[in-house]
VODREN-134809 format. One line per 8 residues: number of its first residue (from 0); for each residue x, y, z of N, C-alpha, C, CB. Coordinates in nm, 3 decimals. Each point is the difference from the previous one (the first is absolute). Glycine has a CB too. Layout:
# VODREN-134809
NUM = X/Y/Z/X/Y/Z/X/Y/Z/X/Y/Z; ... .
***
This chain:
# VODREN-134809
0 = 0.084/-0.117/0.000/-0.084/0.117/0.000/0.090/0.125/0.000/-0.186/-0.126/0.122; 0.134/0.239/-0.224/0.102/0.083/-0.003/-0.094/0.147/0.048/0.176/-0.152/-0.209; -0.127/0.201/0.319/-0.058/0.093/0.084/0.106/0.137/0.003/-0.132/-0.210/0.145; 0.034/0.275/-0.246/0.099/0.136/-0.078/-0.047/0.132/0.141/-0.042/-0.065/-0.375; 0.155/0.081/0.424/0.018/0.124/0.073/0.063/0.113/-0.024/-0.022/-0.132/0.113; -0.043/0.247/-0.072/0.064/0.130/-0.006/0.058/0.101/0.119/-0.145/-0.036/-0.182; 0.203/0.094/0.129/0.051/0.110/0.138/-0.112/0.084/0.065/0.227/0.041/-0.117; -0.241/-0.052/0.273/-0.128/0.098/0.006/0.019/0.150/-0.042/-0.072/-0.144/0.190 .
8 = 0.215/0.167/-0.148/0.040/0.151/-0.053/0.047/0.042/-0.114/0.038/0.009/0.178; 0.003/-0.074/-0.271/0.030/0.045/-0.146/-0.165/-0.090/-0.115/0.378/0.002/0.066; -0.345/-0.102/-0.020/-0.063/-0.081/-0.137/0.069/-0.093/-0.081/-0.107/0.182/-0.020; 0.193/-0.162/0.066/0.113/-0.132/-0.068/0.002/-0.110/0.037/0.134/0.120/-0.023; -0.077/-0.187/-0.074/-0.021/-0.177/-0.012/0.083/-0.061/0.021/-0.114/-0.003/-0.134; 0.247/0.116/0.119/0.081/-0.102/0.003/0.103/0.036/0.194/0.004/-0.021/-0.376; 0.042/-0.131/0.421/0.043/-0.041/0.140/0.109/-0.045/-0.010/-0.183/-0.045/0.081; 0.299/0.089/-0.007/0.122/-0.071/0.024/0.006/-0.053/0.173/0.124/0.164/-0.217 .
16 = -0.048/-0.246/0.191/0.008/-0.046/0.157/0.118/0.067/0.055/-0.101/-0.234/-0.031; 0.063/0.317/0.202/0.126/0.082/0.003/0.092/-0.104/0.133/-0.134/0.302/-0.084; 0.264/-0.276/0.054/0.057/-0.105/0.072/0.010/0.071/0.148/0.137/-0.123/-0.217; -0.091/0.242/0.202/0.011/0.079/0.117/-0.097/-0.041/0.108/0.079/0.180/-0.141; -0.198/-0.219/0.073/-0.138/-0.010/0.095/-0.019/-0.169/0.043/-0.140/0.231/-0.147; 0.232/-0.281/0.107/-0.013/-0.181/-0.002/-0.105/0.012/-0.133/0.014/-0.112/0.317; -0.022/0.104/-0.390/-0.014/0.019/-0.132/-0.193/0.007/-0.022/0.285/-0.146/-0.061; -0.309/0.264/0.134/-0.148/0.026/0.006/-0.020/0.087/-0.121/-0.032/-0.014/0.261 .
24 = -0.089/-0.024/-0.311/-0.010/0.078/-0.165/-0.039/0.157/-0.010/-0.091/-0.234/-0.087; 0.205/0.312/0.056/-0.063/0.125/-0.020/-0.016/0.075/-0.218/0.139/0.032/0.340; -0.231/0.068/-0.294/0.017/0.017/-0.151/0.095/0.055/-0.070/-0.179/0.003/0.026; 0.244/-0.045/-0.177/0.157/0.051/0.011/-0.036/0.143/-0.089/0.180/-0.271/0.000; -0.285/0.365/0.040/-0.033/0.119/-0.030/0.025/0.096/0.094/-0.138/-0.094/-0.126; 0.031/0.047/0.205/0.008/0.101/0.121/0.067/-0.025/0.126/-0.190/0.054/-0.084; 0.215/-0.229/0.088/0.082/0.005/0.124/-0.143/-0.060/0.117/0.220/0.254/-0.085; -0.327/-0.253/0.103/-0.143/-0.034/0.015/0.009/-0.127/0.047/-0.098/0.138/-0.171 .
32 = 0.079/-0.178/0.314/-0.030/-0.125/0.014/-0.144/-0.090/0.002/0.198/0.079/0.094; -0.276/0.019/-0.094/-0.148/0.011/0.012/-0.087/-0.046/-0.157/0.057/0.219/0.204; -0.089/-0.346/-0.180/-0.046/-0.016/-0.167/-0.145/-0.022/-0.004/0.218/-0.113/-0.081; -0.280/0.072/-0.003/-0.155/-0.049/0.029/-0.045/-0.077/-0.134/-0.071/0.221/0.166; -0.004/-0.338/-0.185/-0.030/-0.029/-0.135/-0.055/0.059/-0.044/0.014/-0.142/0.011; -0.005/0.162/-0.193/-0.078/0.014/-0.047/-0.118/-0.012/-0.056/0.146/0.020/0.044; -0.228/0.092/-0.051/-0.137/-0.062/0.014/-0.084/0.056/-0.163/-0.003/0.015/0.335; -0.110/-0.090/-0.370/-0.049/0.058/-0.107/-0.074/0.047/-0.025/0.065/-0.080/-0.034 .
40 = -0.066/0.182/0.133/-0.091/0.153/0.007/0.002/0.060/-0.140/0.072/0.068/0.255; 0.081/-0.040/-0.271/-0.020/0.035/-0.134/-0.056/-0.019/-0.160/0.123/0.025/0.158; -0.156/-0.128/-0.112/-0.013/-0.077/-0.171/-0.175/0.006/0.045/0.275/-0.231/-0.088; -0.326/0.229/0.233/-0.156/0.015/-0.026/-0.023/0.148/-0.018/-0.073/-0.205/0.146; 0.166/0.283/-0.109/-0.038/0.125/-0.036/-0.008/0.055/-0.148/0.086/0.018/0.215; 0.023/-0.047/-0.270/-0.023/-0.034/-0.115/-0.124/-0.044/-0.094/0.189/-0.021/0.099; -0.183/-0.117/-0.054/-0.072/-0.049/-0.077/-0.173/0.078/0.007/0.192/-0.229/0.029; -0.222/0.294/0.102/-0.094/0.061/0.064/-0.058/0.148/-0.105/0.129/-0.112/0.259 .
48 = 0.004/0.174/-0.323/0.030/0.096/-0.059/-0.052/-0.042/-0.154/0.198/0.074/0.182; -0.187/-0.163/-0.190/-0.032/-0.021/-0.162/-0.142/-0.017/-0.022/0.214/-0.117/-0.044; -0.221/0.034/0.178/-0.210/-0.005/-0.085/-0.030/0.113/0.074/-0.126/-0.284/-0.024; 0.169/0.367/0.145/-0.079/0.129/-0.041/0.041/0.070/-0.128/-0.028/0.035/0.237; 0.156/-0.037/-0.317/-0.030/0.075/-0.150/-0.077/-0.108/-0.047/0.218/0.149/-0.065; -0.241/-0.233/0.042/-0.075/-0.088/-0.073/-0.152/0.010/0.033/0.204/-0.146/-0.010; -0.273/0.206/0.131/-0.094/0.031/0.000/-0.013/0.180/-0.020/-0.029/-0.250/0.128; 0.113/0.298/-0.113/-0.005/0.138/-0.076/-0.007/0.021/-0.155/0.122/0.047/0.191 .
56 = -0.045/-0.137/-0.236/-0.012/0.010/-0.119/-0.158/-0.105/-0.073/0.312/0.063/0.029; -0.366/-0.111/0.047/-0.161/-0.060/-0.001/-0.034/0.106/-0.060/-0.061/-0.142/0.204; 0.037/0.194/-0.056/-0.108/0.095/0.052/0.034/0.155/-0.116/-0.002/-0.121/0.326; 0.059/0.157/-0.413/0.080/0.094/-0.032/-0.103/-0.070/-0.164/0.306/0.064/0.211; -0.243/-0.174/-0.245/-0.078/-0.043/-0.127/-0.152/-0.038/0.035/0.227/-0.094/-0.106; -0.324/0.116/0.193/-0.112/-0.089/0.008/-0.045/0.207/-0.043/-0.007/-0.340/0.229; 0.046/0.401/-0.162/-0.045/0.131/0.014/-0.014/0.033/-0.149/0.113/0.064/0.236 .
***
């Protein structure tokens, strides 16, 4: 199972393991040890966005 995480404070994906820390994962952007999965808020928002143009553009031709 592949469980894609991001930085809570930048948004980045990508994690190095830092040794300094006994090799706890921070982000190699910001330095951020704080991560959270990602979630797919975005893609319903999205997708949320289209059939309202898709019902704007209905309602626009029924008129």
């Amino acid at each position: 199972m592949n469980v894609k995480r991001v930085c809570f404070n930048c948004g980045s994906s990508s994690f190095v393991s830092d040794r300094s820390l006994g090799g706890k994962m921070v982000c190699s952007k910001c330095g951020c040890s704080a991560f959270k999965n990602k979630s797919s808020s975005f893609l319903k928002r999205k997708n949320l966005i289209f059939i309202a143009i898709g019902i704007a553009i209905f309602l626009i031709i029924i008129r």
